[in-house]
Residue, then its C-alpha position, 0 to 999 in steps of 0.5 A: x264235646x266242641x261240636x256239642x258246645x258249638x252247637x249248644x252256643x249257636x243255638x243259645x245266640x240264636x234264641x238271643x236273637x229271636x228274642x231280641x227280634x220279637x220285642x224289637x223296637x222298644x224305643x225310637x230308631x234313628x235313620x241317618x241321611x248323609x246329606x243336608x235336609x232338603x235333598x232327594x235322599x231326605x224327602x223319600x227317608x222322611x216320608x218312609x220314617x213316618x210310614x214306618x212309625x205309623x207301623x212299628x209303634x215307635x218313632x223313626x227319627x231321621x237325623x242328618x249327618x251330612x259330609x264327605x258324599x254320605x262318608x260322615x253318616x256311613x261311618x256313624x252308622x257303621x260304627x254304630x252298635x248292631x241292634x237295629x236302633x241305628x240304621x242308614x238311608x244310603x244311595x247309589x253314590x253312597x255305595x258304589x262311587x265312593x269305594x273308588x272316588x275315596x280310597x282310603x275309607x276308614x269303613x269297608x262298604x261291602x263288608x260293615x253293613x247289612x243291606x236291608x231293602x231297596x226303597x226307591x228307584x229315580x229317573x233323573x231329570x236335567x234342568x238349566x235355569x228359567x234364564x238361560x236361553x236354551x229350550x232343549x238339550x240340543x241347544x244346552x250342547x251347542x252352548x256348551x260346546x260354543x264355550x268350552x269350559x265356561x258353563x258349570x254343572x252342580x251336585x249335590x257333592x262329589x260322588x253323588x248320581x248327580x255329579x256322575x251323571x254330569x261327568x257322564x254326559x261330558x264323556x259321551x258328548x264330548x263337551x266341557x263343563x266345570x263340576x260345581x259339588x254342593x253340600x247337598x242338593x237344596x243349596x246346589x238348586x238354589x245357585x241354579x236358580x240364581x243363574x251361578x251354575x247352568x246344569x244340574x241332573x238330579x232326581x225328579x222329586x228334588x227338581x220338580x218343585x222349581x221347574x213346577x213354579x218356572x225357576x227352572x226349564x226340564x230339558x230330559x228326563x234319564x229314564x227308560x220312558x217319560x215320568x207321569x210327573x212331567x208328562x211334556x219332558x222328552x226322555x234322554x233318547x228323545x233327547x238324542x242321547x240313547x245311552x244316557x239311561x239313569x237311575x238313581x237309587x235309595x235303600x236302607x241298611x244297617x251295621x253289619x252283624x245285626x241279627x237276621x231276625x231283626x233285619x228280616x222284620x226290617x225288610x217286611x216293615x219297609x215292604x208293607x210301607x212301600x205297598x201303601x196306596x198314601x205312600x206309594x202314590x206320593x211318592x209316584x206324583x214327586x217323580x220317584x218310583x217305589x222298587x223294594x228289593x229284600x235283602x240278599x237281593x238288595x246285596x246283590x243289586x248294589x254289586x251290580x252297580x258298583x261294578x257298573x258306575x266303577x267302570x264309568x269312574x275309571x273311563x271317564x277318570x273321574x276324580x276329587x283332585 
């Protein structure tokens, strides 16, 4: 009689949620990006918020909810109820440094979300002010290297690509810098410009724009080969630093427990946006790349990267003290 009635509350919870997929969305959904509007994260959430509007028939409104490294907005939407209306644009500082950089989470990132898909993947690109007298990576070392300690590096908060990226080129080229954490990559940008902090790695799409109107000198790009966007940027091996090799990341998620259909339909939306010729070239030409994953695949690859930038948290004793 309790398997019958486990059975028959099985089957009646996933009627309920079949039902709930097929008139699914009938109102707006929020995306929430948990840095200041501007930054690498929001320029792709925007672009994908309007792709998925045109496609859903419902508006997809992007609010920002920006503080402590993405921590605000991951425990919004982790708090939030699991009905697919609430859904979280996270990146990989977002999921895989801020386990070890915040111990004390009031949320458990593995466990309170259900990855939807990957949306992007971005080789960074490292830039110093149009003012600094450096033409190369090279020459940018033996400054630093000259002054010890005296140069800055800026992010776009603690925990983020950008500030693990500065912290890694530290480690493997044994110089010193200041970490300069931001509230989001546009303000950090705009003290680089400004000549108050000298370095910043950060995503192409977010940097491309200064370097573009000359505010800004692109000394490497962080991936595998040179970005179609700034074809005369020489690669971090080019640049003599073979194991600096970065990408960052974005994808969608959302509160744990909402039903697999709805994240499924999910999934399919994001996927058919990203194969969009409009979508897919705008976001090639601003130096990111378009690289869905689905969901169990997507759960997967953020457990790689935890591992991964764990392990250069812990080497390199990365921390917000």
């Amino acid at each position: 009689m309790r398997l019958l009635h486990s059975l028959f509350a099985a089957s009646l919870l996933a009627f309920a949620q079949f039902g709930a997929a097929q008139s699914y969305p009938d109102k707006p959904i929020q995306l929430i990006v948990g840095f200041p509007p501007g930054g690498g994260v929001d320029i792709v959430a925007r672009q994908l918020a309007d792709k998925l509007s045109e496609q859903l028939g419902q508006r997809v409104v992007v609010e920002n909810k920006a503080g402590a490294a993405g921590n605000v907005a991951m425990e919004y939407v982790a708090r939030a109820k699991p009905d697919g209306y609430t859904l979280l644009m996270g990146n990989l500082g977002m999921l895989t440094a801020n386990p070890s950089l915040y111990p004390k989470l009031p949320f458990d990132p593995g466990q309170d979300f259900a990855p939807i898909a990957r949306v992007v993947v971005t080789p960074l690109v490292a830039v110093v002010p149009a003012s600094l007298q450096v033409q190369d990576m090279t020459q940018f070392l033996a400054l630093a290297r000259a002054k010890p300690g005296e140069l800055n590096f800026g992010s776009g908060g603690n925990g983020n690509i950008n500030h693990l990226a500065g912290e890694l080129l530290k480690l493997q080229t044994t110089t010193q810098m200041q970490h300069v954490p931001y509230k989001g990559s546009a303000p950090a940008l705009a003290d680089l410009v400004g000549g108050r902090i000298q370095l910043m790695i950060d995503g192409g799409n977010v940097v491309q724009p200064f370097i573009k109107d000359g505010r800004a000198r692109a000394l490497m790009v962080t991936g595998e080969a040179r970005s179609p966007a700034l074809p005369d940027v020489p690669t971090s091996k080019e640049a003599g630093l073979p194991q600096f090799v970065i990408y960052g990341w974005q994808g969608v998620l959302a509160p744990a427990a909402t039903p697999q259909p709805i994240v499924d339909r999910l999934a399919e939306e994001i996927r058919k946006a990203l194969e969009s010729p409009d979508l897919k070239n705008r976001l090639s030409a601003q130096g990111t790349e378009p690289a869905y994953l689905p969901p169990l695949e997507f759960r997967s690859y953020i457990s790689r990267e935890l591992k991964r930038w764990t392990a250069v948290i812990r080497t390199a004793k990365i921390t917000l003290d």
